[in-house]
C-alpha positions in Angstrom: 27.6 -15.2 26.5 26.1 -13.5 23.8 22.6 -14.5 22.2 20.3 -13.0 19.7 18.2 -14.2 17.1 19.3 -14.7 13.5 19.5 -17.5 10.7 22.1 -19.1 13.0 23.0 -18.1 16.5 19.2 -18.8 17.8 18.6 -22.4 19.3 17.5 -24.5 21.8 18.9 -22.5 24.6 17.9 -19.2 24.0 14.4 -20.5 22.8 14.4 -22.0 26.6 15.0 -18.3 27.9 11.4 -17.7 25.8 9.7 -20.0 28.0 11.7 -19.0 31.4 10.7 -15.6 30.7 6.9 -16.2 30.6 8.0 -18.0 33.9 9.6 -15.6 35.7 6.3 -14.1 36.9 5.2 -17.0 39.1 8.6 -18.6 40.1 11.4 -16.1 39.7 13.8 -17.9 41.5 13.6 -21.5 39.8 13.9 -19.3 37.2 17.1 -17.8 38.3 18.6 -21.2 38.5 17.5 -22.1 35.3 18.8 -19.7 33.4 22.5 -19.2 35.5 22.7 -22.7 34.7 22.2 -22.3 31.2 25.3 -19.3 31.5 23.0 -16.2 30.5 22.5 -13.4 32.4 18.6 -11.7 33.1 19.9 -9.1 30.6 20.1 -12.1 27.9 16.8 -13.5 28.9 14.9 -9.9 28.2 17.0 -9.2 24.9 16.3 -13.0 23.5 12.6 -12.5 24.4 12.7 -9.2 22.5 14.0 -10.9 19.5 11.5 -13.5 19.1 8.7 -11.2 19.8 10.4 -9.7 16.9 10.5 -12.6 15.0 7.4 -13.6 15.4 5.5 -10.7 14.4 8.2 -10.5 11.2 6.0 -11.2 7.7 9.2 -12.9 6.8 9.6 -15.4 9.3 8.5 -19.0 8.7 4.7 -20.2 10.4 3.4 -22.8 11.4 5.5 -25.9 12.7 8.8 -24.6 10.3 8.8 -21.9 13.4 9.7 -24.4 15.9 12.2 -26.3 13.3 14.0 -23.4 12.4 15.1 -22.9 15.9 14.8 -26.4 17.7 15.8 -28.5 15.0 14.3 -31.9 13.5 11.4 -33.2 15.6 12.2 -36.3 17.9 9.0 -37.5 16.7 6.0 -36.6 15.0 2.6 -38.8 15.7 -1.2 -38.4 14.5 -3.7 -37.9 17.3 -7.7 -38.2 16.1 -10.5 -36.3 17.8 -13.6 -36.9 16.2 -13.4 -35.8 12.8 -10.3 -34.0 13.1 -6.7 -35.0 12.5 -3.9 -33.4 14.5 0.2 -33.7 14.6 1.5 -33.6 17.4 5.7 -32.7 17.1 7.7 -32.9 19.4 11.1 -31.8 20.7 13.7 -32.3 24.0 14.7 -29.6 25.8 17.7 -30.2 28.7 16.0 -27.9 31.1 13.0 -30.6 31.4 14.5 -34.0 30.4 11.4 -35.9 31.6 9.5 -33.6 29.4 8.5 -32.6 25.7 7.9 -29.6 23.9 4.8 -30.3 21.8 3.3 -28.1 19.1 -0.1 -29.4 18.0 -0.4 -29.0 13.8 -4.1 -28.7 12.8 -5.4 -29.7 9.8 -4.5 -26.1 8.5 -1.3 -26.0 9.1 -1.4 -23.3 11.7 -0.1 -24.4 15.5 -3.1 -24.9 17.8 -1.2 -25.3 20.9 2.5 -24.9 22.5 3.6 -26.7 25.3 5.2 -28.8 27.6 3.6 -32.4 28.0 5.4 -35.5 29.5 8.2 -37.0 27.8 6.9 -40.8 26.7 7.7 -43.7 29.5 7.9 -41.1 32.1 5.8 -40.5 35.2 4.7 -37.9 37.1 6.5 -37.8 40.7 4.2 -39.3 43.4 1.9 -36.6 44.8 3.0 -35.9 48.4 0.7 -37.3 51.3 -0.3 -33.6 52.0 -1.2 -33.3 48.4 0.5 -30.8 47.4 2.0 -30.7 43.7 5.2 -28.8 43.6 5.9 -26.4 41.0 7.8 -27.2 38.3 7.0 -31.3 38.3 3.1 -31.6 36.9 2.6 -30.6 33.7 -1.5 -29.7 32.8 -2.0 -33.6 31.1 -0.7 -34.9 34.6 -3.2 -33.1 36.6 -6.0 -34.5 34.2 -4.8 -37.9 35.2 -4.1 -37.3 39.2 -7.7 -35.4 40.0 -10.8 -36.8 38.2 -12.7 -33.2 39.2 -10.4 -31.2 37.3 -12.0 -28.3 35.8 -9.9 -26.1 33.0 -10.7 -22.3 33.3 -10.7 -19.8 30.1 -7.2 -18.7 30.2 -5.7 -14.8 31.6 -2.8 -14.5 29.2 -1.0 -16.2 26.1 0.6 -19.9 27.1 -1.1 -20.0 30.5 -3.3 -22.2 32.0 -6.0 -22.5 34.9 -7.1 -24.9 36.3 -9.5 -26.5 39.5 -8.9 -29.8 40.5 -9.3 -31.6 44.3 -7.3 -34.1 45.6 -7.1 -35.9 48.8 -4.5 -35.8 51.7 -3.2 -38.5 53.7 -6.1 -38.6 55.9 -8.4 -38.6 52.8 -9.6 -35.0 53.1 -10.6 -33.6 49.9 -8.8 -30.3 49.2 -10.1 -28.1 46.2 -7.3 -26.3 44.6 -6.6 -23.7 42.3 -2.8 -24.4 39.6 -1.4 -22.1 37.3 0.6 -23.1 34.3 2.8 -21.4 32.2 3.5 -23.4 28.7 1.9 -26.6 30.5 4.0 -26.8 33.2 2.8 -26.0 36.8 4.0 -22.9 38.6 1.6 -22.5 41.7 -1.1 -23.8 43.2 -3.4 -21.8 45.7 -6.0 -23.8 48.1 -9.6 -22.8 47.6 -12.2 -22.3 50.4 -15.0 -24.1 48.3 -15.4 -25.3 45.0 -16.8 -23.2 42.4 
């Protein structure tokens, strides 16, 4: 298969191999999967990554939300969200390798993208939390965690697109585990237990 990035020939699949690639450091072989199933080799993912790194950083290339339309296409819907005095747009678009889930890109009132990432798909739910309470990667996404722990605690973030978080949650006997998940575009890629709170 060949992929690059251009007026045409750049679209929802390679612009899935973006987000694998920022993946592929937590869950390399979900990753795998993910992109054999989408018929591109790892050489594709690391050239496609390339080319919107390149495109990105291009004075010519369009900002704002118009990024995300020029490669994904019309939005599948496009809703208002308040906070306080502010106004937002949330846009979002499907992507096959999540059908449960959205890719959102959050319009301030500037214009300019606040945030990039995967939230749940509406009149979905989250799959049940296991009675060891363990989330598995790949199935939570950082709005779902907000909803399953009621002592979750967001951390400043290490990198571009990721996300940490502290949250508890019980286990089948009603311990109360502290835990430590990583997320990559919003979506869950590990979770680590933590010897106490902090």
């Amino acid at each position: 298969m060949t992929v690059g990035f251009g007026v045409v020939g750049f679209g929802v699949v390679e612009f899935q191999l973006v987000l694998l690639r920022r993946m592929a450091d937590f869950q390399p072989g979900l990753v795998e999967r993910a992109r054999s199933g989408l018929g591109c080799s790892a050489m594709d993912m690391r050239q496609v990554n390339a080319d919107w790194q390149r495109f990105v950083r291009s004075r010519t290339a369009p900002r704002g939300v118009a990024r995300y339309t020029a490669v994904l296409g019309p939005q599948d819907s496009v809703r208002e969200q308040r906070t306080g005095d502010l106004t937002c747009l949330l846009h979002h678009w499907s992507l096959p390798l999540w059908p449960e889930l959205r890719f959102e890109a959050v319009e301030g009132p500037d214009r300019g993208v606040w945030q990039e990432w995967l939230v749940r798909a509406p009149g979905t739910e989250p799959p049940a939390v296991p009675a060891t309470g363990e989330l598995a990667p790949w199935q939570y996404v950082v709005t779902d965690l907000e909803r399953l722990s009621p002592e979750v605690r967001h951390l400043p973030a290490d990198a571009p697109q990721r996300w940490v978080s502290q949250f508890a949650l019980p286990d089948a006997e009603g311990t109360l585990h502290h835990r430590r998940a990583r997320f990559v575009y919003g979506l869950l890629q590990e979770v680590s237990e933590l010897d106490r709170p902090r």
